[in-house]
C-alpha positions in Angstrom: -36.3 -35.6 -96.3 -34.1 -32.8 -95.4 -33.7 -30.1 -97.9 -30.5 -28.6 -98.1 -30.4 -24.9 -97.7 -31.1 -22.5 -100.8 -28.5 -20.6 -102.0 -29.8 -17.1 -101.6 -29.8 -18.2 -97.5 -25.9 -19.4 -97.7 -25.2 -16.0 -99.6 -27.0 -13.8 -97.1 -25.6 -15.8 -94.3 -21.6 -15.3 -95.8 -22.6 -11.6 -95.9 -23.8 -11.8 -92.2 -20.5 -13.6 -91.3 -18.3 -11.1 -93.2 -20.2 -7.8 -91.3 -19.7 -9.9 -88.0 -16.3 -10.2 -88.5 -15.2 -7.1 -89.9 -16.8 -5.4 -86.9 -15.2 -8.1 -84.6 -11.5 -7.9 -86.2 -12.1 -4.1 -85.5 -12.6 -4.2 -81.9 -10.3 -7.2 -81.1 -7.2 -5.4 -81.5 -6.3 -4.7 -78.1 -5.1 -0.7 -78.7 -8.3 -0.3 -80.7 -10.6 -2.0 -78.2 -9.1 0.2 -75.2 -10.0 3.3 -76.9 -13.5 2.6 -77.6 -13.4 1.7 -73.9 -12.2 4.4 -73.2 -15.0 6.4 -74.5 -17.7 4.0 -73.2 -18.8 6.9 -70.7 -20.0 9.1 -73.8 -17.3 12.0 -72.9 -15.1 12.6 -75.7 -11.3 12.6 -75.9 -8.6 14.0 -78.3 -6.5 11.8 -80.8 -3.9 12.5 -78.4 -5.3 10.9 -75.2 -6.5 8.4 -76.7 -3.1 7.5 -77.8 -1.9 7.6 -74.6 -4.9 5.8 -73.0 -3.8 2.7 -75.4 -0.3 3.4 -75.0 0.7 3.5 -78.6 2.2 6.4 -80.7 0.1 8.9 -82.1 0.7 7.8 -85.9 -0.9 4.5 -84.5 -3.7 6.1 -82.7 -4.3 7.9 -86.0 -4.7 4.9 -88.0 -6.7 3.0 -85.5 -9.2 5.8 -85.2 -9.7 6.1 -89.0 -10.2 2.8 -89.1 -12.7 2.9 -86.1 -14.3 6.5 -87.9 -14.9 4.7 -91.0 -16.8 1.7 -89.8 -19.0 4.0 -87.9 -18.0 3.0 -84.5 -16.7 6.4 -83.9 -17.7 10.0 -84.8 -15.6 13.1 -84.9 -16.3 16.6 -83.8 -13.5 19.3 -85.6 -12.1 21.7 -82.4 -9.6 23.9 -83.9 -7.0 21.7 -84.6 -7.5 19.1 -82.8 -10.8 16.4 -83.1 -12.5 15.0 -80.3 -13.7 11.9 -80.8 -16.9 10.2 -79.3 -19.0 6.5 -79.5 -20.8 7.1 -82.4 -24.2 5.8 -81.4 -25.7 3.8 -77.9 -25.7 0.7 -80.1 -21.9 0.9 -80.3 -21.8 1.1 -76.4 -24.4 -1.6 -76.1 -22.3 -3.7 -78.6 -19.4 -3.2 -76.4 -21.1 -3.9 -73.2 -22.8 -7.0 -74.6 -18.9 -8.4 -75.5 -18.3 -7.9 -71.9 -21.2 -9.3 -70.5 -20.9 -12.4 -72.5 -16.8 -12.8 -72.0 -17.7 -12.8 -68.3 -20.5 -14.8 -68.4 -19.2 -18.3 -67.3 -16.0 -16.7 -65.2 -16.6 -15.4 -61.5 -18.3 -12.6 -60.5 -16.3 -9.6 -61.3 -14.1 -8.2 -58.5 -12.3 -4.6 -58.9 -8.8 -4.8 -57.7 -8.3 -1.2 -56.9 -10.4 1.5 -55.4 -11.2 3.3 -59.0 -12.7 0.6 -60.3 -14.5 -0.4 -57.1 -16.4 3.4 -57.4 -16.6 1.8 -61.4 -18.3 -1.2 -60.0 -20.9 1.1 -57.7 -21.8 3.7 -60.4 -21.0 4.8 -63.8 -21.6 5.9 -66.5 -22.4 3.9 -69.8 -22.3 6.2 -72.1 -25.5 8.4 -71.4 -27.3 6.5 -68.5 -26.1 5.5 -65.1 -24.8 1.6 -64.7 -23.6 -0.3 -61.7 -25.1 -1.3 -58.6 -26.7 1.8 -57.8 -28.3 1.7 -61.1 -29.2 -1.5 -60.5 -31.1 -1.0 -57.4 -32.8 1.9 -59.2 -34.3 -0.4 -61.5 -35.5 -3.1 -58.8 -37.5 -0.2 -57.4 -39.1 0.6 -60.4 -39.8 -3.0 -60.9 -41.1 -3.4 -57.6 -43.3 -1.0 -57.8 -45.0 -1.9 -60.9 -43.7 1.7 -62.7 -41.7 -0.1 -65.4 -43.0 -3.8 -66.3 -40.7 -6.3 -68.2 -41.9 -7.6 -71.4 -41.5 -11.4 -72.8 -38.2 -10.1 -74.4 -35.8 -9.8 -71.4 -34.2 -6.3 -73.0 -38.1 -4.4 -73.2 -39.6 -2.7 -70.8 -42.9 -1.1 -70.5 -43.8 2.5 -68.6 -47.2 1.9 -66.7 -49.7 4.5 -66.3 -48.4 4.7 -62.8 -44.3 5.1 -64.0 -45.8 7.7 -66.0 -47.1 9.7 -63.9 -44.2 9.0 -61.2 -41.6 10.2 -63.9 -43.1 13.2 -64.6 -43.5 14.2 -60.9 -39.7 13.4 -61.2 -39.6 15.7 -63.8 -39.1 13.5 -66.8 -41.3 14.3 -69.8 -41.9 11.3 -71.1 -43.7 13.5 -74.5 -40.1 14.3 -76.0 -38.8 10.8 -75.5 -41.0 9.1 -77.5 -39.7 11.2 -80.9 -36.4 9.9 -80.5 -35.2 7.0 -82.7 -34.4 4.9 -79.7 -36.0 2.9 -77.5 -37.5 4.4 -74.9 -37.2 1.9 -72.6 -35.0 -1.2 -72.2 -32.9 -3.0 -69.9 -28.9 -3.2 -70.4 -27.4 -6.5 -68.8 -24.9 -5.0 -66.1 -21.1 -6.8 -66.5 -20.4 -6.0 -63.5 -23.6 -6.7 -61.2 -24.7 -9.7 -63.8 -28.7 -8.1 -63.3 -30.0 -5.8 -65.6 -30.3 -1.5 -65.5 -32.5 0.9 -66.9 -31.0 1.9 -70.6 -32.4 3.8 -73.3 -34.4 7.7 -73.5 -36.0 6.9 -70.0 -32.2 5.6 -68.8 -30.4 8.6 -70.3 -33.5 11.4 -69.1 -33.0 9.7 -65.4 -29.7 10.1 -65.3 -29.4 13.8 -66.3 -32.3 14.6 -64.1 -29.6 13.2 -61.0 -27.1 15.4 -62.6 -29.0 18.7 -62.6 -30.5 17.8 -59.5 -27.2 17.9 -58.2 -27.6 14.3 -56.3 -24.6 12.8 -59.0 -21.4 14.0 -60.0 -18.5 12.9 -62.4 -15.2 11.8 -60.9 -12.2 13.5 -63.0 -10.7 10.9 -65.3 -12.9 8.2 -64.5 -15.9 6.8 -66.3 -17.2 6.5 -62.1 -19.6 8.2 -60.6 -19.8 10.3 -57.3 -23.3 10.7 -55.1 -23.5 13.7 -53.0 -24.7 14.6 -50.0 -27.9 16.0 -51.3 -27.8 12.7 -53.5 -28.0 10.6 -50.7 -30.6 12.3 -49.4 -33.0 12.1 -52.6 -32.0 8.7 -53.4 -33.0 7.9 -49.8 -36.3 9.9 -49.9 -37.4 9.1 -53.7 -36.6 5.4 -54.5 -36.3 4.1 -50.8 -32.2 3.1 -51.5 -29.0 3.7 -49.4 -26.0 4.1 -51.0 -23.4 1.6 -52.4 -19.9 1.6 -50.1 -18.3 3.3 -52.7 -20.1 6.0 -53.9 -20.5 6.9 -50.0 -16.4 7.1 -49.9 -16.5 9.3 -52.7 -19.8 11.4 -51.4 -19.4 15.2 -51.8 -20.3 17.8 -49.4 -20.1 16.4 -46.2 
């Protein structure tokens, strides 16, 4: 006999269903989902270009972003008298790069149209650790080499005894991540590469150590970003990897 369900399971379901699609309604308007887009790099931008970004008026952009504020997909930082505004968390931008991943998920392979997004499509940034295909082959050297092991869930990831100690002659101390509310270690599905990345504290420390290194650099208004010469070098001489076409086109310093 098949019991039906109880009524406390309908109840918490409805509530389920109602957070799913007040979040959902949120980010399906098409001016509202282009600014949280927008800001999928983790730089922040004013009312103003955000407005502009999702080509609506500013009394639009106003609303929208209160409405965005106030569900706590975006946070707010006063500067005189203007606000910048920023993701509020890495869930929200692992939120919106799971909605990508799935939309693309049964359509072809995604193919930029247009240089900027092809240096998108090489390396970026989602919102504090690199993506794209040079982030990608990052990870399948860790992999390879046994530093970061995959657990039965397809999102964990474990640091071995030997990651740990080749992180920290990279000069990631591992000590500070592990007080962070995060996850240390996971894997983010790639939308445009379709194979997963290195996310979380170990994705974000990586990615600023290639910053202060010098071997990565931001491209102005673009979430994209640039190896340099010295990059190519280190990238080359530490994980074994060449450069993707793109972020060669764009290398600095040579």
């Amino acid at each position: 006999m098949v019991l039906a369900p109880s009524f406390n399971c309908r109840r918490e379901e409805m509530i389920t269903g109602h957070i799913i699609a007040e979040i959902a309604t949120l980010v399906g308007d098409p001016a509202r989902a282009t600014m949280v887009s927008a800001l999928l790099d983790g730089r922040t931008m004013t009312a103003s270009e955000l407005a502009h970004a999702a080509r609506v008026t500013p009394q639009t952009a106003s609303t929208h972003l209160g409405k965005l504020t106030k569900a706590g997909l975006l946070s707010a930082d006063r500067n005189g008298r203007h606000r910048n505004f920023r993701l509020a968390s890495p869930k929200v931008a692992e939120m919106i790069e799971g909605i990508v991943a799935v939309a693309l998920e049964k359509r072809p392979r995604f193919r930029p149209l247009f240089p900027q997004a092809h240096a998108v499509s090489a390396a970026r940034i989602c919102y504090d650790h690199l993506a794209g295909r040079l982030s990608v082959d990052l990870t399948n050297y860790l992999t390879a080499h046994e530093y970061i092991m995959i657990g039965d869930d397809a999102e964990a990831a474990v640091i071995t005894q030997a990651g740990t100690r080749f992180l920290t002659e990279f000069g990631i101390d591992l000590s500070t991540l592990s007080s962070t509310r995060r996850h240390v270690c996971r894997l983010c599905l790639d939308w445009t590469e379709r194979r997963p990345h290195i996310a979380g504290a170990v994705g974000a420390a990586l990615t600023k150590r290639y910053f202060d290194l010098g071997w990565t650099e931001r491209m102005k208004h673009s979430g994209a970003v640039i190896v340099t010469a010295s990059g190519k070098h280190g990238f080359r001489e530490t994980f074994g990897i060449g450069m993707p076409e793109e972020t060669r086109n764009g290398m600095r310093g040579q």
